[in-house]
N, C-alpha and C positions, 0 to 999 in steps of 0.2 A: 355574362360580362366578358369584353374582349383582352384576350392578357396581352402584353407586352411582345411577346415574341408574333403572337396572331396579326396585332399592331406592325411588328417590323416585315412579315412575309408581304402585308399589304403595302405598307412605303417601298420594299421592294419592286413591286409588284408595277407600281408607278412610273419609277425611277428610271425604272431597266425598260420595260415592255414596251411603252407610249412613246419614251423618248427614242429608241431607236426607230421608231415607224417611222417620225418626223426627221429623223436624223436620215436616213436612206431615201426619202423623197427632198429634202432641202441641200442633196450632193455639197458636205462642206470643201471648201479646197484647203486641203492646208499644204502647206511651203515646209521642207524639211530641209535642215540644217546640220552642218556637225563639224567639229571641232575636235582632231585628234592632237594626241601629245607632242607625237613624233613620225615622219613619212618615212624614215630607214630604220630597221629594226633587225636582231640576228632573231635565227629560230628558238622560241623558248622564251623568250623577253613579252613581257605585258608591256602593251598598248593602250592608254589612257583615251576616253573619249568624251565628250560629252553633244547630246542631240537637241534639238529642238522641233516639233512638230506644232506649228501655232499657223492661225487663218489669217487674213491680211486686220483684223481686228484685235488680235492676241490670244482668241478664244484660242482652247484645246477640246477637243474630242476624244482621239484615240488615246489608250492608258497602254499599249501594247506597242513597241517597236523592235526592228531587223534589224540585224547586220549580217552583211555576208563581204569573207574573200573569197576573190573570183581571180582564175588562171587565166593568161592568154586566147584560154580555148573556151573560155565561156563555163565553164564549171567550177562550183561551190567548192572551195576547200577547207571552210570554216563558219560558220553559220550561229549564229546568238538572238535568241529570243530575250528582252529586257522590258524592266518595267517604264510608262512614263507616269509622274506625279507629276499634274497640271499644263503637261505636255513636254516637260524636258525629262533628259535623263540623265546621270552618270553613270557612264559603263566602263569595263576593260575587256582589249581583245587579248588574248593568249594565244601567240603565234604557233602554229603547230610546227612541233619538231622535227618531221621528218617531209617539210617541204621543200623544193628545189630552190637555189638560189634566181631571185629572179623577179621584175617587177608585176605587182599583182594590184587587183584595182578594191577597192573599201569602198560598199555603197550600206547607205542607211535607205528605214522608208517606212513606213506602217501597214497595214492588211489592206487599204484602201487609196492611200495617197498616190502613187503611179498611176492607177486610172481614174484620176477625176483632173489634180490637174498638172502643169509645167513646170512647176516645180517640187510633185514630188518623190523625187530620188535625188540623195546626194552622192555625189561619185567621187573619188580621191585615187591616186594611185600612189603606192608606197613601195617602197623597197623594200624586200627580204632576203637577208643572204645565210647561209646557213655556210657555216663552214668546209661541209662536209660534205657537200650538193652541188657543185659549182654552175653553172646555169649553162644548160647544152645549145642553147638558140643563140644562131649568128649573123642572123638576119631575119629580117620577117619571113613570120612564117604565108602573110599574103601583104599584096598591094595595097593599098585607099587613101583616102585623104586623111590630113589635118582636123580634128573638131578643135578650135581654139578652144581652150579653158576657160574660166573667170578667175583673174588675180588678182593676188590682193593687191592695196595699194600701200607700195613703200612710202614709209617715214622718214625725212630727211636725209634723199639717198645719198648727196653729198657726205653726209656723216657716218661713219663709223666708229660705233664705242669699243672701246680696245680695254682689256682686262687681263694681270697674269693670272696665271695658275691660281688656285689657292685662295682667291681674295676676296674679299666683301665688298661691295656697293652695293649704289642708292641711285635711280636709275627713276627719272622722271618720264613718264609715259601718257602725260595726261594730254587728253584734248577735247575740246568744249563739247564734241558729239559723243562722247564715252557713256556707253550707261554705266552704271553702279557693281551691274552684272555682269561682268564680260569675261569672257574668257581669256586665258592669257598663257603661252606654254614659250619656252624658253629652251628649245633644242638643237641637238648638231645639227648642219648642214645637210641635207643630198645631194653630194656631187653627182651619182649615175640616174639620175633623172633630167632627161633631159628638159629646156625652158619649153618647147613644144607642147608637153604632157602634165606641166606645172602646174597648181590650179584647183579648180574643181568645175564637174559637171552636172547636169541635172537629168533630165529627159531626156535630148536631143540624141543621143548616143544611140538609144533602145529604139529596135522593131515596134512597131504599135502591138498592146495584148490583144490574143483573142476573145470575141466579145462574148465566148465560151465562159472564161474566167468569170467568175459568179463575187459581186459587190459585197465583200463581208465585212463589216462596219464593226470595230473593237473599242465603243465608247464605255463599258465598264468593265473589260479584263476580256481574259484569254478565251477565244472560241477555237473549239476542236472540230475541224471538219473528215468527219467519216463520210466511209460506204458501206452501201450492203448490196455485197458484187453477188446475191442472188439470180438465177437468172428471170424471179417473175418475185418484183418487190410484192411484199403487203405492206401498204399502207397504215395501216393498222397496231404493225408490230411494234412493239417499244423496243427499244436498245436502249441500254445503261450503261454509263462510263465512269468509272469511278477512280478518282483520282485519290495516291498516296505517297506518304512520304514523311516529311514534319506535320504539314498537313493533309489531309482526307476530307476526300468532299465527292459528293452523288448527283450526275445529272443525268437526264434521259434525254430523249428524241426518238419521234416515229419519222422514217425515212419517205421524202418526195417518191414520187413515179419514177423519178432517174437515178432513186438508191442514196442521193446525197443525204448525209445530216448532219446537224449543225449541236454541236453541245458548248453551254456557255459555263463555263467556269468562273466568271463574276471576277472577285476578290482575290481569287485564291493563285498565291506567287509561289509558292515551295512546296513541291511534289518529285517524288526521282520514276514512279510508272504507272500504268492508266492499266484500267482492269476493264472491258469491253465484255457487255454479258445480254441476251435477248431473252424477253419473256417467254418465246417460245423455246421452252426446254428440251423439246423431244427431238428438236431440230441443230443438224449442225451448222455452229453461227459459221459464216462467212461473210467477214467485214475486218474492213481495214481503216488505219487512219494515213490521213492526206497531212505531205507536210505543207506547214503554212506559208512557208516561202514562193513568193511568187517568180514565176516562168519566164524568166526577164531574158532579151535574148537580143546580142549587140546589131546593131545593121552591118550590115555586110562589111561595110568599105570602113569600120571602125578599126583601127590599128592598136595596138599593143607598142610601146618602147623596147627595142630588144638592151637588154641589161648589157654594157660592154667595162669593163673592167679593166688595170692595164696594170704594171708591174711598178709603175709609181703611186700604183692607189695601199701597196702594201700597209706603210706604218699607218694610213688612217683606220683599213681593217684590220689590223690589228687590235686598235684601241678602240672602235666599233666592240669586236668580239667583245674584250675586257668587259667593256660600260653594261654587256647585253649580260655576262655570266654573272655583273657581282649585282645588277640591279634590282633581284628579289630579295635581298639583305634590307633592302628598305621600305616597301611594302606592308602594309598592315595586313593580316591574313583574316581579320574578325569580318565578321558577316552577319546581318541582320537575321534573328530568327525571328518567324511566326509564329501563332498562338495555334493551335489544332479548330478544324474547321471541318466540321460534318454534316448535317443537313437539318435545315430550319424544322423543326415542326416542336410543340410544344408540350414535351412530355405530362402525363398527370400523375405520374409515380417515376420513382427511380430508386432502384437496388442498389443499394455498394457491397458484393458480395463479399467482402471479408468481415462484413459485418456480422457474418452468419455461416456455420459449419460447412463446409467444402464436401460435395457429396462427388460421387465417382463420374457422373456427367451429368449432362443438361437438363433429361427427361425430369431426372428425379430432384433438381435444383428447383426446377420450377412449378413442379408439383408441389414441396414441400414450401417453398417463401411464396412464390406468387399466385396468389389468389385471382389476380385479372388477369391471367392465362390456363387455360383446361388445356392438356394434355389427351388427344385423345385417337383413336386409330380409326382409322377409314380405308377398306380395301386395301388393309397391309401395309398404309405408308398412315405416318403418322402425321397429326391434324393440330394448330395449332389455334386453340376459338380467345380471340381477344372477347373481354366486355365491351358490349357497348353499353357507357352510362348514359347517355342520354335518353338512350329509350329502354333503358332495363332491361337489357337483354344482352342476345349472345352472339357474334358471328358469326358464320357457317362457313365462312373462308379464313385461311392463313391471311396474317394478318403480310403488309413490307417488313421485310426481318431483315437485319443489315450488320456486318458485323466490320467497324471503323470504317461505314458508309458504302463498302462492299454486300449488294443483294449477295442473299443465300435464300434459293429454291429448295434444295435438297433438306428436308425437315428431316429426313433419318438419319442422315450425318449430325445434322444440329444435336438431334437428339444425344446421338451416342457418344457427342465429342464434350471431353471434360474440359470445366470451364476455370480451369485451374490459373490462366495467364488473362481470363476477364476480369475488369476490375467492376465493373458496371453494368449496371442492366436499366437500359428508358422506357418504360411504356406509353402509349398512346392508344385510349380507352374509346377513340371517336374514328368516325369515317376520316379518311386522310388523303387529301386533294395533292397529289403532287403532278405539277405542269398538267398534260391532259389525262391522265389516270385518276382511279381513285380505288384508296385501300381501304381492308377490313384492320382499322390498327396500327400500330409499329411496334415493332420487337428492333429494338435498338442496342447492340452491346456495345462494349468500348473497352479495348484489353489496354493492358500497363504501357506498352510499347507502339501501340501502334502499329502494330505486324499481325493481325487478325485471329492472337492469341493460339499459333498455331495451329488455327485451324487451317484445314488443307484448300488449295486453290480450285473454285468448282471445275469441275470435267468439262464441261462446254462454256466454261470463258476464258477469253483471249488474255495471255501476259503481252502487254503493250511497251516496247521500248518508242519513249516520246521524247523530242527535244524540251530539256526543263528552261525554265525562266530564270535567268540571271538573279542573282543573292547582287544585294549593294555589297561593294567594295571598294574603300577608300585610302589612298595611301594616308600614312600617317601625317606628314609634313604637303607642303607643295615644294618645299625644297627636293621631297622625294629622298631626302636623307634626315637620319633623326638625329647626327651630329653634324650639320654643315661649317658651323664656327671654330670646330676643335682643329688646330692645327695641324695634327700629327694622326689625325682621322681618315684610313685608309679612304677614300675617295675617288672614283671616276666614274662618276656619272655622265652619261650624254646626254640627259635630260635637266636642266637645271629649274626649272619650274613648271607647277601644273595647277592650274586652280581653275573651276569650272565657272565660279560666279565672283569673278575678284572684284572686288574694288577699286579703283583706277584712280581716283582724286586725288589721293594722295601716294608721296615716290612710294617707289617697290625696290624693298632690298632685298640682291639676290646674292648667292653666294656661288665662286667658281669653282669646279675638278680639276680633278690633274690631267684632262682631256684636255688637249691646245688643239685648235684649227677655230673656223667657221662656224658659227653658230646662227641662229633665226630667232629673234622675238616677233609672236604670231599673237594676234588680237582680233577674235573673234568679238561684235560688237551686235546688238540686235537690236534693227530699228522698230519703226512707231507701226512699220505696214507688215510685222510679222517674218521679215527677212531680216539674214545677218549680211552684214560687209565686215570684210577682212583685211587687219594693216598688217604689216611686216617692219622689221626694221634689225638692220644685219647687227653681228657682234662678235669680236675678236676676241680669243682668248691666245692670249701670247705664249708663247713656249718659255 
């Protein structure tokens, strides 16, 4: 009889495997989009964003999307892996503190979208000034041309809504093309950006990739692309990745002729390091992982704005700085947690060791409660024989032994290590098909914490620092303050609204700070063919 979980490894099985074969021969295109809070920012201040990756039909493919800031010079100074749900996302950037003052470019884009089609990378350039950095570049650092931008289009530029300090309105925004969805942010001005660099870009900026770069398609979650910088691959050999954190999860892959491999991580959004381990034990692993960000690299003649700044720009950095130190007071810090996630297979017993006297380690744990494990020694190292029930009998190999989805080969450590911080013990009493392997079994444990119940980390596997996937975080308000009506409510915000899927039908009341100058209403808007258009429309806030 097939159980439920046999039932899910198979719809898995479907879901994932089939669909991406057709999905990598029918090259989708998708068009990516994005929509930040605010283009000036101080060092330390979050940056609200929101993406969109959809085909010219609305479909979505990729569950996985980038961000990176990118210097003058063509290098990453901040880089964010997020999730997408049905092809959008909400994110936040967190300007790193110890950056130079100076304008820096924001592109989005997915593991695929850059090289299939025109539209996708989105490109923005923002302002960051850091108090304490002041920006050393006084002219370009080289020659080239202008790429115009794409702008938005202004809303009745004759008009100007003008608003004091302090105040509340009701602020009609609607227009017969609006979707339901729209984005909508409500921030200070950039005066040091010049109208030139205004905008956004797509493609056009970037050198073509090389056709080196290998099509990795992330239609159901995170792929880890290793190497095994052996100098004479085996084909043959497994390598295991295992990922932990909130959650723990187990994948393998045997590496191409060129060392490349591909581990899919599916589902699985909250992990903080990857544990990297090969079947063959005798040998020492050599293998690394590849970060996912792609090698994007400006054409020649693409220019940078040099940031210029002047001694009348003072009171507005000033009250820049202000808006950027007090703007985490408003913030909600909660964060989506996961449910723990470790490897499909369908146990036929499970221990809950406390359920039963605590003996001094393993050996003698499993000796004494479990019966569908023999304990037994083989040329000095100790053997671990699963049942197989199916055909009444006994394995003659260790069975996959995993301790919070971490392989453990070393069965004499296992043995001798007390099981004092495992809370659980899975058995699986049958051959066990995982990807192209197959085991004698599974010895599956599962400790209180999810830290491998202090067991030690084996000798020949790699501790992996990997870039983790963005946790959802939402501010509390879109006013982005939790008291905007109270009158006597410390207040200076430079962001006066943020809402990634607003409403637009009806007026929008917003509420002002005690920040006066310039400000920008930006409407991000997404049409029928998978693209957005962008309005503007200016707003004074009176001293």
């Amino acid at each position: 009889m097939m159980t439920t979980k046999r039932l899910l490894t198979m719809l898995i099985f479907v879901l994932i495997i089939i669909p991406m074969k057709g999905w990598s021969q029918s090259k989708v295109e998708e068009s990516v989009y994005a929509h930040v809070s605010k283009n000036i920012a101080i060092t330390g201040e979050t940056i609200w964003f929101s993406m969109q990756a959809l085909d010219s039909a609305l479909k979505f493919y990729s569950k996985i999307g980038y961000a990176e800031l990118i210097d003058r010079n063509g290098l990453p100074v901040h880089q964010l892996i997020y999730p997408l749900n049905n092809g959008k996302s909400e994110g936040y950037i967190e300007i790193p503190k110890d950056l130079e003052s100076d304008n820096y470019l924001l592109r989005f884009y997915t593991r695929v979208s850059p090289m299939i089609g025109e539209k996708g990378i989105f490109n923005q350039f923002i302002t960051i000034i850091n108090p304490r950095k002041p920006s050393k570049i006084k002219a370009p650092l080289k020659t080239g041309k202008i790429y115009p931008p794409v702008k938005a289009t202004e809303m009745d530029k004759e008009k100007v809504i003008s608003l004091p300090k302090k105040s509340e309105a009701v602020l009609d925004l609607t227009l017969s093309s609006f979707k339901t969805g729209s984005s909508i942010s409500i921030s200070v001005s950039n005066p040091f950006l010049p109208e030139t660099h205004a905008g956004y870009y797509m493609g056009e900026i970037y050198q073509e990739l090389e056709k080196s770069n290998e099509l990795i398609p992330e239609p159901f979650g995170h792929i880890v692309h290793g190497k095994n910088r052996n100098a004479e691959i085996d084909t043959t050999e497994t390598f295991f990745l295992s990922t932990h954190g909130v959650q723990s999860y187990l994948s393998s892959a045997k590496p191409k002729e060129s060392g490349d491999l591909y581990f899919e991580i599916g589902a699985l959004k909250s992990y903080k390091y990857l544990i990297a381990q090969s079947s063959d034990i005798e040998k020492q692993l050599n293998f690394s992982p590849e970060l996912p960000f792609l090698p994007l690299k400006f054409k020649e003649d693409f220019i940078f704005p040099v940031l210029q700044m002047a001694e009348k720009d003072r009171d507005f950095l000033s009250d820049l700085i202000l808006a950027g130190q007090v703007s985490t007071y408003y913030y909600s810090n909660d964060s989506i947690e996961f449910s723990p996630i470790v490897i499909g297979f369908d146990a036929d017993k499970t221990y809950l060791l406390d359920d039963y006297t605590r003996f001094e380690n393993m050996e003698v744990t499993l000796r004494e409660y479990v019966p569908e494990v023999l304990v037994r020694k083989q040329n000095k190292k100790t053997l671990f024989k699963v049942l197989n029930s199916p055909l009444g009998s006994v394995f003659q190999e260790n069975p996959l032994i995993l301790i919070d989805a971490m392989p453990v080969f070393d069965t004499d450590a296992l043995a001798a290590f007390d099981p004092v911080n495992i809370q659980k013990l899975e058995v699986m009493t049958r051959e066990f098909s995982f990807n192209e392997d197959k085991y004698s079994g599974v010895m599956s444990f599962t400790s209180f914490q999810n830290d491998f119940g202090s067991f030690p980390l084996p000798s020949n596997a790699l501790y992996l620092n990997y870039p983790e996937i963005q946790k959802v975080k939402r501010p509390k308000s879109s006013h982005l303050n939790s008291n905007p009506s109270v009158p006597n409510f410390p207040d200076f915000r430079g962001t006066l609204f943020w809402n990634a899927a607003k409403d637009l039908s009806a007026p929008l009341e917003i509420y002002s700070s005690e920040i006066a100058g310039d400000f920008e209403i930006t409407i991000g808007n997404q049409e029928s063919d998978g693209t957005m258009s962008f309005f503007t429309k200016r707003l004074k806030i009176l001293d």
